[in-house]
VOGU-3710 file (C-alpha; in Angstrom, 3 decimals, decimal comma):
1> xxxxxxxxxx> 0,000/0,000/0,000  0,860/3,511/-0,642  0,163/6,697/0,776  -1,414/9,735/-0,993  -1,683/13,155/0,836  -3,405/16,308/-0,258  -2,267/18,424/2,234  -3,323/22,612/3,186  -6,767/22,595/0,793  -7,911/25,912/1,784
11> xxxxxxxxxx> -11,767/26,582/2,041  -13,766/29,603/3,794  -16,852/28,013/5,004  -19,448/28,258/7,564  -19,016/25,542/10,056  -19,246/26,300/13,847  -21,850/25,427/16,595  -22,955/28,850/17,400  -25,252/31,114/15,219  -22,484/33,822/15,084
21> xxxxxxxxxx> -19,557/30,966/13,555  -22,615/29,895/10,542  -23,100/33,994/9,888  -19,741/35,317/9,538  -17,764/31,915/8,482  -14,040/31,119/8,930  -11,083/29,651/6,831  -10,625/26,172/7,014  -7,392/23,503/6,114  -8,234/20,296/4,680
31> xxxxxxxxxx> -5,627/17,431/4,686  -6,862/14,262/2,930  -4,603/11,413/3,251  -5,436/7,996/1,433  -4,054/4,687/1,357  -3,924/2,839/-1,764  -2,552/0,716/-4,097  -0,407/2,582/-6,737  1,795/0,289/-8,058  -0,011/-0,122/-11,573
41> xxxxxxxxxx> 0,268/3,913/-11,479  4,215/4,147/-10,855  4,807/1,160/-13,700  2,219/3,181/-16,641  1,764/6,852/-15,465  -1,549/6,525/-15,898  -3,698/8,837/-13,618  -7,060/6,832/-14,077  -5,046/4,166/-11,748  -4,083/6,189/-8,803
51> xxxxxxxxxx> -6,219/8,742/-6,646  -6,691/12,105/-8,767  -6,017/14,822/-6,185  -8,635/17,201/-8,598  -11,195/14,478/-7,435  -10,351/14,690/-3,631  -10,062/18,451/-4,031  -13,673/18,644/-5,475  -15,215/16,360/-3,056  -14,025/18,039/-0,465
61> xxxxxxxxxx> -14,952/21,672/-1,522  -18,426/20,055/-2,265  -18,855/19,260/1,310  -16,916/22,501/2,616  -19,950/24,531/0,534  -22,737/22,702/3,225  -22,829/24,463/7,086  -22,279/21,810/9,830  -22,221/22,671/13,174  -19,108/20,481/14,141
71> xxxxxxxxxx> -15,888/19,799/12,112  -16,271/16,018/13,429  -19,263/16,508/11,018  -17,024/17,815/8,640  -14,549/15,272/8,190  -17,245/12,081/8,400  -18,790/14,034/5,292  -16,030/14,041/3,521  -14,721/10,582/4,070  -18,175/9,346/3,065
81> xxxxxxxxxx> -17,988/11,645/-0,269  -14,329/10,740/-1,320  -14,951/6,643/-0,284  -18,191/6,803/-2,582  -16,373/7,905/-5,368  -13,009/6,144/-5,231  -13,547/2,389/-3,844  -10,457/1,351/-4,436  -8,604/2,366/-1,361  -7,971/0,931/1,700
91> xxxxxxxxxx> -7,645/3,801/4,251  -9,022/7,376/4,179  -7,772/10,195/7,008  -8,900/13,461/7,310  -7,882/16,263/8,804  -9,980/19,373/9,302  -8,526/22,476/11,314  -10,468/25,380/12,009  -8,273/28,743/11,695  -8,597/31,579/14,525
101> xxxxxxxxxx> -11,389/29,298/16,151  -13,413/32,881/17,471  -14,758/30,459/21,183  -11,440/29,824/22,066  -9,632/33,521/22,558  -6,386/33,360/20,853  -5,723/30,119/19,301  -4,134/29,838/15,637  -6,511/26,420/15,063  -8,728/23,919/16,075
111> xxxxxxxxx> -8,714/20,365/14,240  -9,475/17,152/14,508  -8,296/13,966/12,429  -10,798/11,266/11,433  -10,110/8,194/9,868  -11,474/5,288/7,948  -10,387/1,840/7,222  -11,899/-0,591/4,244  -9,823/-3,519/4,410
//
């Protein structure tokens, strides 16, 4: 197995618990990391074989475009999206950090990781 990473996808959204977080929205890092295997990829350098990052990318911004109160939320959604579309991977970890979270006074982020086995 092999590990793909789509790390720093940058999204302003409108995810937070209270009213004030869904009206004025915050920036938001996306890391997607999947597990799969590549090796028919590396021997023809053909992208239909591996995990197109464009793909993860969209998913992802699909689900960043909904309002959920909690980034656990979040992440779940966007495992669900990206494992519906590709099937052939074994793993799927996401990690979804909230920039300049407003409740907690002077923090640089808030995230949480979430991950997803198949195998």
């Amino acid at each position: 197995m092999s590990l793909i990473a789509i790390e720093g996808m940058r999204f302003f959204a409108r995810h937070g618990y209270y009213p004030q977080e869904q009206k004025i929205g915050c920036h938001f890092i996306v890391d997607v990391y999947v597990e799969a295997d590549i090796v028919v990829a590396a021997e023809t350098d053909e992208l239909k074989e591996t995990v197109d990052y464009q793909t993860v990318h969209k998913l992802s911004q699909e689900v960043m475009d909904e309002p959920f109160k909690l980034i656990e939320h979040v992440a779940h959604n966007i495992i669900e999206k990206i494992s519906s579309t590709l099937t052939d991977v074994d793993m799927i970890k996401v990690r979804v950090s909230k920039l300049n979270p407003p409740a907690c006074g002077s923090a640089e982020r808030a995230y949480i990781e979430l991950q997803k086995s198949f195998t």
